[in-house]
C-alpha positions as CSV (number, residue, x, y, z in Angstrom):
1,X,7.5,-7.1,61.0
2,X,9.6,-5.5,58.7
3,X,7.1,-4.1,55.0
4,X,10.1,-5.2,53.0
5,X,10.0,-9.0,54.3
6,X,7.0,-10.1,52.5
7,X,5.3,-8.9,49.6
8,X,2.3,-6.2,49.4
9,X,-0.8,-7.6,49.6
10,X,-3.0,-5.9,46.4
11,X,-6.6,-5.0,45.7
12,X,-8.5,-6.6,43.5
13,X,-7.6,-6.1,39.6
14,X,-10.0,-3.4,38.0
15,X,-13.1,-4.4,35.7
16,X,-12.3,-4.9,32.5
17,X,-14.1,-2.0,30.2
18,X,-14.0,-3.0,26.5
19,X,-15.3,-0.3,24.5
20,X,-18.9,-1.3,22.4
21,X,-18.6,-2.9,19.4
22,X,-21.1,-1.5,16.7
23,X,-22.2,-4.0,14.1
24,X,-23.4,-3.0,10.4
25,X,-24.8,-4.7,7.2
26,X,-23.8,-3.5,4.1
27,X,-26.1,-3.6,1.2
28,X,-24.1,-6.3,-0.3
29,X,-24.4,-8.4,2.4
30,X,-20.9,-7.2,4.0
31,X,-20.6,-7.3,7.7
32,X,-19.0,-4.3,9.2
33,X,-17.8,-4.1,12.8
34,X,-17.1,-0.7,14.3
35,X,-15.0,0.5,17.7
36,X,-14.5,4.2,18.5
37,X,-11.8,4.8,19.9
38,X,-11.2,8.9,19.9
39,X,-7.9,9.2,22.0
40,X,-5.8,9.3,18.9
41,X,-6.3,10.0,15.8
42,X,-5.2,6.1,14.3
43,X,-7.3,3.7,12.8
44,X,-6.7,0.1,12.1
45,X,-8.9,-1.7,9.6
46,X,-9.5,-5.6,8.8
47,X,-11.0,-7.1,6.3
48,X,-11.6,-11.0,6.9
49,X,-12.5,-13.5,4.5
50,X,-13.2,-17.0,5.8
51,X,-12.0,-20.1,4.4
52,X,-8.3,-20.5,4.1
53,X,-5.3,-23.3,5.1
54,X,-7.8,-25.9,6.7
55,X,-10.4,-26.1,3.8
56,X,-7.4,-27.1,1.1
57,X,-6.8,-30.3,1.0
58,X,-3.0,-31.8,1.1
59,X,-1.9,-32.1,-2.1
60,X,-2.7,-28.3,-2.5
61,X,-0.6,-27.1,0.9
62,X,0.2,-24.2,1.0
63,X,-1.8,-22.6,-1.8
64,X,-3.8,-20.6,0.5
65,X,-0.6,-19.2,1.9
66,X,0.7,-18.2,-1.3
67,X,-2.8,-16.3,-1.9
68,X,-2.4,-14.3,1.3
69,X,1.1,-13.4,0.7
70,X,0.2,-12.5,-3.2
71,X,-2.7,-10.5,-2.2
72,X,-1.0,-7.2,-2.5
73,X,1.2,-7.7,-5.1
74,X,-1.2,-6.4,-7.9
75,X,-4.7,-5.9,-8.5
76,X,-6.3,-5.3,-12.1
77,X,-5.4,-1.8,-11.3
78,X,-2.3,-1.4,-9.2
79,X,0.8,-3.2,-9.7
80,X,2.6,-4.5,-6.6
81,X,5.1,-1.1,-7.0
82,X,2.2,1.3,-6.8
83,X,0.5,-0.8,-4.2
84,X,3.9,-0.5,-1.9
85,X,4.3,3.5,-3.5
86,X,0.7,4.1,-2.4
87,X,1.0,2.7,1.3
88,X,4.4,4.5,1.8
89,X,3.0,8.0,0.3
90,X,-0.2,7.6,2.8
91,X,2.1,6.8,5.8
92,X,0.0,3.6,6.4
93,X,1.4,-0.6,7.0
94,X,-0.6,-2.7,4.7
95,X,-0.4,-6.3,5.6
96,X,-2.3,-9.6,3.5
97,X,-1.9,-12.9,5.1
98,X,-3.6,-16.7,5.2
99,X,-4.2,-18.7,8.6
100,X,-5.9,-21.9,8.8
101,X,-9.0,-20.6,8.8
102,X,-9.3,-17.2,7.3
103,X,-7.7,-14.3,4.8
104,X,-7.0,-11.1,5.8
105,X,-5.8,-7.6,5.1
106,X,-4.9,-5.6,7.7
107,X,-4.7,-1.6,7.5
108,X,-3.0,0.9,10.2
109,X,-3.4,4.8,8.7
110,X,-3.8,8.1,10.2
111,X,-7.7,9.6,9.9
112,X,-7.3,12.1,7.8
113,X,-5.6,9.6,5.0
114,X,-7.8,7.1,5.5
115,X,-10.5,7.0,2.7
116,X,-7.4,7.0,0.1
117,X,-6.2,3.9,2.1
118,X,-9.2,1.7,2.6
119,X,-10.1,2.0,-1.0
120,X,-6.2,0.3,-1.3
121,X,-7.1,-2.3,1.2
122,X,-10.5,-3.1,-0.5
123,X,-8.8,-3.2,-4.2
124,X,-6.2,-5.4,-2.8
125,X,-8.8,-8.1,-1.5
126,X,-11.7,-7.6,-4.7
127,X,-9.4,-7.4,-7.3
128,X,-6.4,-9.4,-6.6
129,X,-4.9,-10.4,-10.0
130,X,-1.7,-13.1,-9.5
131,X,0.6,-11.5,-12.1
132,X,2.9,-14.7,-13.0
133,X,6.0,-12.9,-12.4
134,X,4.9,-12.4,-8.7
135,X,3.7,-15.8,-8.3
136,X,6.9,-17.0,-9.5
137,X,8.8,-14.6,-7.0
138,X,7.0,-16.0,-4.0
139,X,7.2,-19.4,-5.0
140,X,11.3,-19.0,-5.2
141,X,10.9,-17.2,-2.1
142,X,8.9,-20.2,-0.5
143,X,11.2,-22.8,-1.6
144,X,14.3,-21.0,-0.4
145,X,12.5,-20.7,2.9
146,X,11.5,-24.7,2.9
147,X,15.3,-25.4,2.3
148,X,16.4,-23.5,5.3
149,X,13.7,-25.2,7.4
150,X,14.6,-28.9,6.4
151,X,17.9,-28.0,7.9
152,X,16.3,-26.3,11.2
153,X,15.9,-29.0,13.9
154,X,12.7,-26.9,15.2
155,X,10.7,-27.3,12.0
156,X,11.5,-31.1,11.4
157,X,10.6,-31.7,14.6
158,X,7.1,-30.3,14.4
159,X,6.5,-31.0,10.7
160,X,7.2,-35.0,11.8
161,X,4.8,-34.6,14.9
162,X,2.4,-33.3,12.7
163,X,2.5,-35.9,9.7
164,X,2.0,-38.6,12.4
165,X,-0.6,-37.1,14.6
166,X,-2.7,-36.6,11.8
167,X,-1.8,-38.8,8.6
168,X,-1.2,-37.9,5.0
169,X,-4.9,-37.5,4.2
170,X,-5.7,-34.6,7.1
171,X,-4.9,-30.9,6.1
172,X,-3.2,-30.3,9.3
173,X,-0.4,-32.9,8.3
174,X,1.5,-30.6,5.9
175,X,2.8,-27.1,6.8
176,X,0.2,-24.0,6.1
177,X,3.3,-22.5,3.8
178,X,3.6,-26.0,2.1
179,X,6.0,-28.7,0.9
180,X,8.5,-28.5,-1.6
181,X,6.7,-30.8,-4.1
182,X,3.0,-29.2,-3.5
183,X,4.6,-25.6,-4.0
184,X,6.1,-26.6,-7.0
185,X,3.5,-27.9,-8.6
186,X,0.8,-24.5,-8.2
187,X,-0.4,-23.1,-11.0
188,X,-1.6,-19.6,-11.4
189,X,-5.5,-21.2,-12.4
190,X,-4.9,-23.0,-8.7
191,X,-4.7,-20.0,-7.0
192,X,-7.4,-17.9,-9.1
193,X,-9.6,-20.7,-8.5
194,X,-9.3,-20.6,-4.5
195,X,-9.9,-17.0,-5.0
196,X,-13.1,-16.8,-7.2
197,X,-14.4,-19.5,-4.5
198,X,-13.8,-18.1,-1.2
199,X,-13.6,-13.9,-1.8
200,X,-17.0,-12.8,-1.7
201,X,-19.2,-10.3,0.8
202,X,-21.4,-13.1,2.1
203,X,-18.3,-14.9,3.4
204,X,-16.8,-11.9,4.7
205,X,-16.2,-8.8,7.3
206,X,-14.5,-5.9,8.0
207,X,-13.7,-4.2,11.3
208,X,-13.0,-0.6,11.7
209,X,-11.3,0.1,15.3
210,X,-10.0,4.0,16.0
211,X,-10.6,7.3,15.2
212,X,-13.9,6.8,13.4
213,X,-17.8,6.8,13.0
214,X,-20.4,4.9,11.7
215,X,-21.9,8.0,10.1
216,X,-18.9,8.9,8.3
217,X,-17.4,5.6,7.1
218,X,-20.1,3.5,6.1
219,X,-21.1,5.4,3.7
220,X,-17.5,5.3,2.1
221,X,-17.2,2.0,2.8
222,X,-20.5,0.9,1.0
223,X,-19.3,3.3,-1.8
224,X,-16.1,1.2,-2.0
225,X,-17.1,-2.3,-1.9
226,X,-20.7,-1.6,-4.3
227,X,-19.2,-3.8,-7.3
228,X,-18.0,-6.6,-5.2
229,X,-20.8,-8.9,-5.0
230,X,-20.1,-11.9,-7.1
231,X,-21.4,-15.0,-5.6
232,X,-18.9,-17.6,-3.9
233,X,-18.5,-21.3,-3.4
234,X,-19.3,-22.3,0.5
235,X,-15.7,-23.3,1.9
236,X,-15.7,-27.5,2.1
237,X,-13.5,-28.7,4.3
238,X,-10.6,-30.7,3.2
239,X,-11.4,-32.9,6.8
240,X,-14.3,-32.9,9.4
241,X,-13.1,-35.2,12.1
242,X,-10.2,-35.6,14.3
243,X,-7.7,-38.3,13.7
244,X,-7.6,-41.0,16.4
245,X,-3.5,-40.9,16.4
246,X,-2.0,-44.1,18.1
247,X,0.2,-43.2,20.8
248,X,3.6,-43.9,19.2
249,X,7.3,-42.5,19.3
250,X,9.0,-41.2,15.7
251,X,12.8,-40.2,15.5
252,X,13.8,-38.2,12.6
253,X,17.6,-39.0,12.6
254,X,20.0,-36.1,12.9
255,X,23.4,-38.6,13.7
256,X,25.8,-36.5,15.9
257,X,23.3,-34.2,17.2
258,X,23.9,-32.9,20.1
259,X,21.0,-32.5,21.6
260,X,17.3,-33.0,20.5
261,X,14.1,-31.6,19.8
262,X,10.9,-32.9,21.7
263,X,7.3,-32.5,20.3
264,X,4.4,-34.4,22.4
265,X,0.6,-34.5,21.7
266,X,-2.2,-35.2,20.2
267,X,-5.1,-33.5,18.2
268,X,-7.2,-31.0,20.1
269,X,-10.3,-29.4,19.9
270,X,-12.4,-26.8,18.2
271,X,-12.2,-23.2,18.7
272,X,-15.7,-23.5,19.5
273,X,-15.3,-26.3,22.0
274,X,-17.1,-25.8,25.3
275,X,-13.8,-27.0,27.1
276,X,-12.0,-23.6,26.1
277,X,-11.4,-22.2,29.1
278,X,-11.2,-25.3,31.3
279,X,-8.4,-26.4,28.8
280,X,-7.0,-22.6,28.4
281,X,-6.2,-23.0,32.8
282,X,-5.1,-26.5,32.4
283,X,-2.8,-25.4,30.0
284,X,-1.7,-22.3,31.8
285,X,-1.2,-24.7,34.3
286,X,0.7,-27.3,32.2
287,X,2.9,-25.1,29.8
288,X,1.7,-21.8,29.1
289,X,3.8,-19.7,31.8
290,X,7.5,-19.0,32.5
291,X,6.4,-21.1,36.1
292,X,4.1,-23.9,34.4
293,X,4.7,-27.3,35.9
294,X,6.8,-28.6,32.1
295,X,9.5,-25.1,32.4
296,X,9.5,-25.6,36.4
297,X,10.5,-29.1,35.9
298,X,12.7,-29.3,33.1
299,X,14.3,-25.8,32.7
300,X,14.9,-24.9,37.3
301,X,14.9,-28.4,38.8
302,X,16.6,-30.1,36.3
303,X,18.5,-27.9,34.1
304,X,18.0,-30.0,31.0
305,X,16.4,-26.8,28.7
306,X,16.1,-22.8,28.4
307,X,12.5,-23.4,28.3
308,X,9.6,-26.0,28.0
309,X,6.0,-25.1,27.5
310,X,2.9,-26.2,26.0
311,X,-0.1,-24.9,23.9
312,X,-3.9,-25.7,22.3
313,X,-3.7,-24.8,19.0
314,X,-7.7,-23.4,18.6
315,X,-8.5,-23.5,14.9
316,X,-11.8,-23.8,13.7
317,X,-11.3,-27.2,12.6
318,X,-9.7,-28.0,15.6
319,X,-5.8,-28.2,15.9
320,X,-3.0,-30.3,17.7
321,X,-2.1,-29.9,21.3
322,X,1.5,-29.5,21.3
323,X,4.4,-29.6,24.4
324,X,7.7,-28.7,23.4
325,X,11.3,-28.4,24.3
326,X,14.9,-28.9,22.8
327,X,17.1,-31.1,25.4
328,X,20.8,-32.3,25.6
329,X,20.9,-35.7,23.4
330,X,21.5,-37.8,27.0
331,X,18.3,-36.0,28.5
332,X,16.6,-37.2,25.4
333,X,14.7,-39.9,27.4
334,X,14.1,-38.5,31.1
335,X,13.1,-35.4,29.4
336,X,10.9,-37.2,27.2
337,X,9.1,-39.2,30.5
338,X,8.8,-35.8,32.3
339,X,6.8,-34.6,30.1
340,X,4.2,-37.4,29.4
341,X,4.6,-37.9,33.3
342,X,3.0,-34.5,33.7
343,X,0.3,-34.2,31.1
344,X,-0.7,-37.2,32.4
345,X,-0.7,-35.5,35.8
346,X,-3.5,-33.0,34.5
347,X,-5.6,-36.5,33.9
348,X,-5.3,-38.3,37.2
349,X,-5.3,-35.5,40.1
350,X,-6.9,-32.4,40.4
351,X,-4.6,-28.9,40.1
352,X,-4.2,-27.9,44.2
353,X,-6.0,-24.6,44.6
354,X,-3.0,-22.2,45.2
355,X,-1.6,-23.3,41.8
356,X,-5.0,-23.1,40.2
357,X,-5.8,-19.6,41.2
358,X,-2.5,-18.8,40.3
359,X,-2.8,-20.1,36.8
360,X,-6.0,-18.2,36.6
361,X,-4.9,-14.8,37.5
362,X,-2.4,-14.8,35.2
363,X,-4.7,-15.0,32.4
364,X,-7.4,-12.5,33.9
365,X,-4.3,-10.2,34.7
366,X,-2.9,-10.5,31.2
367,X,-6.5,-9.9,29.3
368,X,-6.0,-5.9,29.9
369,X,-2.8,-5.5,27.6
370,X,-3.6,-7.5,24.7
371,X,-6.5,-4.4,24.3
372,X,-4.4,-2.2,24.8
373,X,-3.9,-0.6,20.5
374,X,-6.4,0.0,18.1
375,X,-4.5,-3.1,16.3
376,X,-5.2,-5.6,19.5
377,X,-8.9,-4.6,19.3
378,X,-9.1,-5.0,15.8
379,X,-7.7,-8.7,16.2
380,X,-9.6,-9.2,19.0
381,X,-13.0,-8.0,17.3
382,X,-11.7,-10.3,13.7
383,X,-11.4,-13.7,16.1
384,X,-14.8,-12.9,17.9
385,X,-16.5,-12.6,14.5
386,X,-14.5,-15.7,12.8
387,X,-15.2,-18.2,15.3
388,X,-18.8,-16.7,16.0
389,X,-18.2,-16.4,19.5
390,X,-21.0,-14.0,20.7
391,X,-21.1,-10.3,21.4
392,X,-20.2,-10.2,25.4
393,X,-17.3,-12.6,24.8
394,X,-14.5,-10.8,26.1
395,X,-17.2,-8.8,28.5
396,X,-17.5,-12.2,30.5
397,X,-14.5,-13.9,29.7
398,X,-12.4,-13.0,33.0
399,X,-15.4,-14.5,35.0
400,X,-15.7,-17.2,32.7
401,X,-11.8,-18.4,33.6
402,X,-12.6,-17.4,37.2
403,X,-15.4,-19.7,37.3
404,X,-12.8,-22.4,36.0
405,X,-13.0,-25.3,38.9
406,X,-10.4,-28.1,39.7
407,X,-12.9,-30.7,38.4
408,X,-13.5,-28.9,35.3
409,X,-9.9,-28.6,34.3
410,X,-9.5,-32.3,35.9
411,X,-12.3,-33.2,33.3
412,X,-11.5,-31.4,30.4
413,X,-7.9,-32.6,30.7
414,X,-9.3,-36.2,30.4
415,X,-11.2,-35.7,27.7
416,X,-7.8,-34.1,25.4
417,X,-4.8,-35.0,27.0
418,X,-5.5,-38.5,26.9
419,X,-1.6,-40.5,27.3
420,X,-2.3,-43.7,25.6
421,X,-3.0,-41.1,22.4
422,X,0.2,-38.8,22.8
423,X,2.4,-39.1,20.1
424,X,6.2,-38.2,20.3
425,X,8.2,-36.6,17.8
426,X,12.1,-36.1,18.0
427,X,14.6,-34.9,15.8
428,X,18.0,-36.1,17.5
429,X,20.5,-38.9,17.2
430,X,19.2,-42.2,16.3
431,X,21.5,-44.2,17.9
432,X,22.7,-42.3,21.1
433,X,18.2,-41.8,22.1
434,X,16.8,-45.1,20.8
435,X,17.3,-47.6,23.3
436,X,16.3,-45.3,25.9
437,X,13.3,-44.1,24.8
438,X,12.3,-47.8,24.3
439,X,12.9,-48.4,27.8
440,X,10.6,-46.1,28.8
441,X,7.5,-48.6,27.0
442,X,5.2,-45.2,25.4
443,X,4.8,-47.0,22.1
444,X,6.5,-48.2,19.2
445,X,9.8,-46.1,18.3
446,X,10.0,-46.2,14.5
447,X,12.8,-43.9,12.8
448,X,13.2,-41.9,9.7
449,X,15.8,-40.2,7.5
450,X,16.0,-36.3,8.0
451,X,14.2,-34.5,4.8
C-alpha cells in the first residue's frame, strides 16, 4: 500500500509538564502565587480581586464593569496620563478589567523594570480614585458602545436569550457592560462604594509567572502592598439559584431581515460543578469544534451558516448554556429544529466511541498551547485560585477528560441540556419566521419590538 493513501499512524501525545506553582502569604493576608519560568527574561503579573459582575444586582449592571475599566485611569497619586506615561516609559501592557466573578489587573514587563511596574499595578488596584471627568468619559464611551450594539443583530439576539432565560430579577439577565438606563443612572459614590466593599487583601491574590523568585519579589511585594489592609465587606450575591426558564420561543422583530440570529439554551452550571468535564466532552461534542455535530450539520450538510457552535458558560454562579448560529430568514425554522433536535440527541443516546475519543483528544491535544506564555500561565494559575480548584488541577486534568465515559456525558447531558427547558431567542423577521417556528410545537412564540 502506497504511505501516502492513508494517514500516519502517531505515538501517543507527550505528558503534560506544568511547571510548580509556589504559593505564599503575605503578612496582610495577601495570597501570592509564584511560577519560574527562566527561559526569558518576561514576567507577567495578576492581581485578582474576587467579587465583580455576578454579586451586583440588576438595577446596578454594569457598575462593576465601569470599575474595571476605570481602574487605571487615576489613583490618589497618578493621573490616568502618568499611569499610561509610566507604562509606555517602562515598556510594559497594563490592563484592568471586570468579569462576572472577579477584578483584575494584569502586568506584562521585562525583569529588570519590574519593581517600578508592580508598584504601578498595586497603586492602580489600592488606590483607585474615579476622577469624575474619567467616569464621565467611560460612561459616554459605554453608551456610544450600547447604541451600536442595539443595532447589531448578534447582541439583541443574546441580550433577549438572556432576559428570558433568567428574568429581570437575576444578575445574568442584563449585559456585564450594562443597559443604557442603569449606566446612566451611576454615580461616582456607586462605584466608590463597590470599591471600598470588595478591594481588600483577604479577598484577594496575586500571581507572579516568569522570570522571577520568591526570595527576591516577596519581599518587594510585601513592601508594596504594607498599607493596604483595610477591612472589606464579604461579596453577597445579587442571586444564589438557577432560574427554572420555561421552554419558550422569543422573536425580537427586525422586519425585512434577511436572515436571522439563533440563540438556544438554558442556564447551566457552576464552575465548581462536578459535571465539568463530562459537560466540557459533551459539548466538544455538541458545539465546541469546527467538526461538532451543530457546525457538521448546519454549516457542510446543509449549507444554511458559516458556522454553528455551542458553549458552557462556567461562572462561579453558574452561567447559561448557549448554541448559536445566524441563518438565512427561510432556514429560520429547520435551522431552529436542528439544533434542539441535536442537543436533545446528547440526552437520549450515548456519543458512539470513535466520535467520543475524538472529542476527547481534541481537548487533551489542545491543553499544551494554552500554557504556552508566561501570560497563559498566569491566567491559568488566576482561574485555579478564583474558583478554588485545587493545586494538581491542570496536573490531572487530561486524565480527568480521558476518563470521561459515554454514560457520564449521556448523564451529565440529562441533567443540563434538558429540551422541555431550552429557550429560543431570535432576532429576524417577524412575519416571514413566525408561523414556522410555530409549527414546529417547542413552546409559545411571543414577539417583541427591536430595542
Amino acid at each position: 500500500m502506497n504511505a501516502r493513501s492513508s494517514p500516519p499512524v502517531l505515538p501517543p501525545p507527550p505528558a503534560l509538564q506544568l511547571p510548580p506553582v509556589q504559593r505564599h502569604r503575605l503578612s496582610n493576608a495577601l495570597d501570592v502565587y509564584i511560577v519560574e519560568r527562566r527561559e526569558l527574561p518576561v514576567v507577567d503579573a495578576r492581581l485578582v480581586v474576587r467579587g465583580a459582575g455576578y454579586d451586583d444586582p440588576p438595577a446596578f449592571a454594569g457598575r462593576a464593569f465601569l470599575l474595571g475599566d476605570l481602574l487605571d485611569q487615576g489613583t490618589t497619586t497618578r493621573t490616568a496620563f502618568d499611569i499610561a506615561d509610566q507604562a509606555e516609559l517602562l515598556g510594559a501592557s497594563l490592563e484592568t478589567r471586570a468579569s462576572w466573578d472577579a477584578f483584575a489587573a494584569a502586568l506584562h514587563v521585562l525583569t529588570p523594570r519590574l519593581e517600578p511596574a508592580l508598584d504601578l499595578l498595586t497603586d492602580v488596584v489600592t488606590r483607585a480614585s474615579f476622577p469624575e471627568a474619567e467616569i464621565e468619559r467611560a460612561r459616554s464611551e459605554r453608551l456610544a458602545a450600547i447604541l451600536q450594539e442595539n443595532d447589531e443583530p448578534r447582541s439583541v439576539a443574546t441580550r433577549a436569550f438572556n432576559r428570558h432565560v433568567y428574568g429581570h430579577a437575576h444578575p445574568f439577565a442584563a449585559p456585564l457592560a450594562g443597559t443604557r438606563t442603569t449606566i446612566e443612572a451611576l454615580q461616582r459614590a456607586d462605584l466608590l462604594s463597590l470599591y471600598t466593599d470588595r478591594f481588600s487583601p483577604a479577598h484577594a491574590f496575586l500571581v507572579l509567572v516568569g522570570d522571577v523568585s520568591a526570595d527576591r519579589v516577596l519581599p518587594l511585594v510585601e513592601s508594596l502592598l504594607a498599607g493596604w489592609s483595610t477591612p472589606a465587606v464579604a461579596p453577597t450575591p445579587g442571586y444564589e439559584t438557577l432560574p427554572q426558564s420555561p421552554g419558550e420561543v422569543h422573536i425580537v422583530d427586525r422586519p425585512g431581515a434577511p436572515q436571522s440570529e439563533l440563540r438556544v439554551g438554558m442556564p447551566g452550571p457552576r464552575r465548581d460543578t462536578d459535571d465539568f468535564f463530562p459537560l466540557l466532552v459533551a459539548n466538544t461534542v455538541l458545539g465546541g469544534a469546527f467538526t461538532s455535530r451543530l457546525n457538521m450539520r448546519l454549516r457542510e450538510e446543509k449549507a444554511y451558516t458559516y458556522g454553528a457552535g455551542s458553549s458552557f458558560a462556567f461562572r462561579a454562579g453558574g452561567g447559561p448554556f448557549l448554541a448559536s448560529t445566524a441563518v438565512a430568514t427561510a432556514a429560520t425554522a429547520d435551522a431552529t429544529d436542528v439544533m434542539v433536535t441535536e442537543i436533545a440527541r446528547m440526552t437520549e443516546e450515548p456519543v458512539p466511541a470513535a466520535e467520543l475519543e475524538r472529542a476527547k483528544s481534541y481537548i487533551v491535544l489542545g491543553l499544551p498551547r494554552t500554557f504556552e506564555t508566561t501570560g497563559n500561565i498566569a491566567e491559568h494559575v488566576s482561574e485555579v485560585a478564583l474558583y478554588g480548584l485545587g493545586s494538581d488541577y491542570y496536573d490531572t486534568y487530561a486524565a480527568r477528560v480521558a476518563g470521561v465515559s459515554a454514560a457520564d456525558v449521556q448523564a451529565a447531558s440529562a441533567r443540563w441540556l434538558k429540551r422541555e427547558r431550552l429557550t429560543i431567542a431570535i432576532a429576524g423577521d417577524t412575519t416571514a419566521i413566525r408561523g414556522d417556528l410555530e409549527s414546529l410545537n417547542m413552546g409559545a412564540v411571543h414577539v417583541e419590538e427591536s430595542g
